[in-house]
C-alpha positions as CSV (number, residue, x, y, z in Angstrom):
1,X,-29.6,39.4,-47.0
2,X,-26.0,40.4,-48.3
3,X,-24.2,36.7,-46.7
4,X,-26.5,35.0,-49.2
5,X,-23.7,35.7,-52.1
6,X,-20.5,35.9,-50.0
7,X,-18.0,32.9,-49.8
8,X,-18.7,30.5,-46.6
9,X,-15.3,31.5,-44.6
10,X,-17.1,35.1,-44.9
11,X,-20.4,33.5,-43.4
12,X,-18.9,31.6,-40.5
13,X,-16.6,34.4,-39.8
14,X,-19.8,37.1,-39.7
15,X,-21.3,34.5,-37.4
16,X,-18.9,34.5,-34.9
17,X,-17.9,38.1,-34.8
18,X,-21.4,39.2,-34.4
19,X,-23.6,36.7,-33.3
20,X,-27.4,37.1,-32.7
21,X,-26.7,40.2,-34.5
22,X,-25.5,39.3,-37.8
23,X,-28.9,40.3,-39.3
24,X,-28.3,44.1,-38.3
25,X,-24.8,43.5,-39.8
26,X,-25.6,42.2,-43.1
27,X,-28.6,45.4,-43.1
28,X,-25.3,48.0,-42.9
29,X,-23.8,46.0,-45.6
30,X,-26.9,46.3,-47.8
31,X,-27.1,50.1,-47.1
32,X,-23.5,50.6,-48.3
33,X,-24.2,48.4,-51.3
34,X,-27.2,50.5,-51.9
35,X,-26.3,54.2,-51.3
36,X,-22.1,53.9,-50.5
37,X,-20.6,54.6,-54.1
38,X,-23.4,57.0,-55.2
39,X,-23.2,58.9,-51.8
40,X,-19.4,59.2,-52.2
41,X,-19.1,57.2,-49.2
42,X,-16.9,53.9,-50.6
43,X,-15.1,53.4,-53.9
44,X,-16.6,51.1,-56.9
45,X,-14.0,48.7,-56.3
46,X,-14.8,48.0,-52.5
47,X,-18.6,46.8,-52.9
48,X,-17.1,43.2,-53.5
49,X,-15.2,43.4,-50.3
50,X,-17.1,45.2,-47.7
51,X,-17.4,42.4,-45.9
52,X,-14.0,41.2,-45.0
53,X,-12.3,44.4,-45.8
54,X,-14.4,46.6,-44.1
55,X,-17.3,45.3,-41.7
56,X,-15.3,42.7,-40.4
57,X,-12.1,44.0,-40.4
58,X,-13.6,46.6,-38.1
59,X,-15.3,45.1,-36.6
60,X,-12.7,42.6,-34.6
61,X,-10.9,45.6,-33.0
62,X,-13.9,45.2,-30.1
63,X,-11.2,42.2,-28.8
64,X,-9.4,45.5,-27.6
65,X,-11.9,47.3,-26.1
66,X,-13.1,46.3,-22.7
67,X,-16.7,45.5,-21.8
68,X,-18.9,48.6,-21.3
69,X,-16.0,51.4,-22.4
70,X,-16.9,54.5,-23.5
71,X,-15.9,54.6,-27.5
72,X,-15.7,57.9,-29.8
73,X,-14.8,56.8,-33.3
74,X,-12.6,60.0,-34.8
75,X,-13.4,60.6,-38.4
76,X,-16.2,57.9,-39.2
77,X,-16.8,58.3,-42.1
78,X,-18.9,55.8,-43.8
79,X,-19.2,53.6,-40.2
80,X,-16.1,52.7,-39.5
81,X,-15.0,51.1,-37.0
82,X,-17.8,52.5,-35.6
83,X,-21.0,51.1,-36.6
84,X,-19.6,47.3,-37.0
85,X,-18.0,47.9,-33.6
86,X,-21.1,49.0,-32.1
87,X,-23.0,46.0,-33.7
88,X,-21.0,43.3,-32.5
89,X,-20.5,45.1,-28.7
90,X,-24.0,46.5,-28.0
91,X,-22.6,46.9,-24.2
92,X,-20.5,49.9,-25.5
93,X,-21.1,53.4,-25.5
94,X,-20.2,54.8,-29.2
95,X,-19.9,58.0,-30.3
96,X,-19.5,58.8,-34.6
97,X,-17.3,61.6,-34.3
98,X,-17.8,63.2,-38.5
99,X,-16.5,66.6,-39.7
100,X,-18.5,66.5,-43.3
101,X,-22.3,67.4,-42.8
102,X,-23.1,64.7,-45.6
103,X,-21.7,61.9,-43.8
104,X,-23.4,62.7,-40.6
105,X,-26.5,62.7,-42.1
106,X,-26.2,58.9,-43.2
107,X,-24.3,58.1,-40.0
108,X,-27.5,59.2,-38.9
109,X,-30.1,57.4,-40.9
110,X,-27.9,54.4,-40.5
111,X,-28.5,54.2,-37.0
112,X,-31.7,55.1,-36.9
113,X,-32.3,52.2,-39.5
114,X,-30.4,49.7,-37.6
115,X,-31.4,51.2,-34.4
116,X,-28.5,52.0,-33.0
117,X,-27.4,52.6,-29.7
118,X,-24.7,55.4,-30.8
119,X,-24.7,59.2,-30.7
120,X,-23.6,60.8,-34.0
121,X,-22.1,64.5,-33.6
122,X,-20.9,66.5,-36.5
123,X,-17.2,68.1,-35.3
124,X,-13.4,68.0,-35.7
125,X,-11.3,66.3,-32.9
126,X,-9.4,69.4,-32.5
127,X,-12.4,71.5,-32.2
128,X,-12.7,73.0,-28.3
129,X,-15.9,72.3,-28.6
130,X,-16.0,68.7,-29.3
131,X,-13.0,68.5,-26.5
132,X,-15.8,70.3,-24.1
133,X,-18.2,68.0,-25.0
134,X,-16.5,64.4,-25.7
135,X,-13.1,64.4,-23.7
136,X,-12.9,61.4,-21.4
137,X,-13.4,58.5,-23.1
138,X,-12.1,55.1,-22.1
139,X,-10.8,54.5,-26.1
140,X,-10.9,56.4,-28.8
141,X,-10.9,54.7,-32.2
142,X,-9.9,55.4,-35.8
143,X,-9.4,54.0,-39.5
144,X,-7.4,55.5,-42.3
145,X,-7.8,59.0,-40.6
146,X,-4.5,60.6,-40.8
147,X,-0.5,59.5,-40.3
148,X,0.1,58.7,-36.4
149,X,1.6,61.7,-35.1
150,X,-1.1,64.0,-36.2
151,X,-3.9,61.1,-35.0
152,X,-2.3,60.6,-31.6
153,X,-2.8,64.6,-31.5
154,X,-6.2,64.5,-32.2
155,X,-7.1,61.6,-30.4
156,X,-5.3,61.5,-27.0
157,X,-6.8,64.5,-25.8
158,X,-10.4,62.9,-26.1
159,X,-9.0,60.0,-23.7
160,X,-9.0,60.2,-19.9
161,X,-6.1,59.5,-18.5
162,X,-4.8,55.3,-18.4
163,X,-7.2,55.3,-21.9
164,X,-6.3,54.3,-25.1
165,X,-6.1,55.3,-28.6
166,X,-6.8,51.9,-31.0
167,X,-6.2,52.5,-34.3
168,X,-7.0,50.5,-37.6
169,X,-3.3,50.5,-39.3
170,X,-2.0,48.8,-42.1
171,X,1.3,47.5,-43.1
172,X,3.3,50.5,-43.2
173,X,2.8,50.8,-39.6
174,X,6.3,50.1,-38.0
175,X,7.6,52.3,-40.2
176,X,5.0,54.9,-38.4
177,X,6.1,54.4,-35.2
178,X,9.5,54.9,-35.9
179,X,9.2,58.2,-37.1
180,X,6.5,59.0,-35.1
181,X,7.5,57.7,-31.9
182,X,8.9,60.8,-30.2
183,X,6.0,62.7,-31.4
184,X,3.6,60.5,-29.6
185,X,5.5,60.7,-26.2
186,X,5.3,64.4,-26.5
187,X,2.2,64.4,-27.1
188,X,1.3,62.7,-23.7
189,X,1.3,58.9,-25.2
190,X,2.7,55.9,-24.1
191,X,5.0,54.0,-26.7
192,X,2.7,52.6,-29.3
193,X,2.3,49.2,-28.8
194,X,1.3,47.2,-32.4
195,X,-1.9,44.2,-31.9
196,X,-3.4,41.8,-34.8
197,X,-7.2,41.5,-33.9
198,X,-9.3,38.3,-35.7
199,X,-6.4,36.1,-35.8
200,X,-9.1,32.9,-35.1
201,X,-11.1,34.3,-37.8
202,X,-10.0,36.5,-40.7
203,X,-7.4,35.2,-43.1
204,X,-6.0,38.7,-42.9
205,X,-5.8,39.8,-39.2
206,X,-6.5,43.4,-38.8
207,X,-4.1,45.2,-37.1
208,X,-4.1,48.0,-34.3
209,X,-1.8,50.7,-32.8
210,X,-2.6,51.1,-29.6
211,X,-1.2,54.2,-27.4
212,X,-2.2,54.7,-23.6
213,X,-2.6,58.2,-22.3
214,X,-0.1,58.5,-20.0
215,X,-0.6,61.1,-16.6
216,X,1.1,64.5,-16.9
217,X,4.5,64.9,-15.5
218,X,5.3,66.7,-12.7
219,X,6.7,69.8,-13.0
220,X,10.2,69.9,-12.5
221,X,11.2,71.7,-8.6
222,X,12.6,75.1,-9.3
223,X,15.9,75.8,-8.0
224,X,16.5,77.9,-4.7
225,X,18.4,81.0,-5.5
226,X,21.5,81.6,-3.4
């Protein structure tokens, strides 16, 4: 399996986050060894690192999520959050949510490999259809999928109202929110709160953004004409 040539803090860690199910985690980890760079799916550089940088990195965001929620993962891409997300919380419902037809289809075989418990659909956030079809979801994830302003858009109308966007940021992100705060509340968000997730074990914490989908306002009472 891939732990057999990682360093022992990667080991332990890969024990605790995922448990009894470590073997199905180190099987993803050999697929994107295997087909990632060649399937245009990870860069060269990150086959050394998948496991800290990348499975569990997200797969630690499931301290956010609460037991048995119903998870569509914007913009999967090669798995994640998803797929580590899914491995280490079987009790959640995932969706991949994957505009490129290529990356569904190893989303796809992925799953079935692993045997999965997710539902992979090929769609844009934005699409009506996918709002038709996925809208209500207790948390809505992403990773590296677009600036915060134009995520909360995508994402906050795919949550049901008191949900939550969580999404994978990196250091940059107060910087985000600043800008972007305004945007957010317009949008129908709450004020993005910032979490680290894996504190007790990653020596690089991943951290969140987390924004609430607030209910609509009411509409302002018109005033009586004299």
């Amino acid at each position: 399996m891939s732990l057999d040539g990682v360093a022992s803090a990667v080991r332990t860690a890969a024990a605790r986050v995922f448990g009894d199910h470590v073997d199905q985690a180190a099987a993803y980890v050999e697929l994107l060894e295997s087909h990632g760079v060649e399937r245009g799916l990870i860069g060269p550089r990150e086959v050394d690192r998948l496991w800290d940088r990348h499975v569990l990195n997200s797969a630690v965001i499931g301290e956010r999520i609460p037991e048995g929620a119903r998870v569509i993962d914007v913009g999967s891409g090669a798995g994640f959050p998803g797929v580590p997300l899914a491995i280490a919380r079987p009790d959640l419902d995932i969706v991949l949510l994957e505009p490129m037809a290529r990356r569904t289809d190893w989303l796809a075989e992925v799953v079935e490999k692993l045997e999965l418990p997710i539902t992979v659909v090929r769609g844009r956030a934005e699409e009506r259809a996918v709002l038709q079809e996925l809208s209500g979801a207790d948390i809505v994830t992403a990773r590296a999928v677009a600036p915060l302003a134009r995520l909360a858009a995508w994402c906050l109308p795919l949550v049901r109202v008191q949900g939550s966007v969580v999404a994978l940021k990196g250091a940059s992100v107060a910087a985000e929110i600043e800008r972007d705060r305004a945007a957010v509340r317009k949008l129908g968000g709450g004020d993005p709160a910032v979490a680290t997730c894996g504190a007790e074990v990653l020596d690089v914490p991943s951290t969140v953004v987390m924004i609430k989908r607030l209910p609509p306002k009411p509409p302002r009472p018109r005033g009586r004409r004299s």
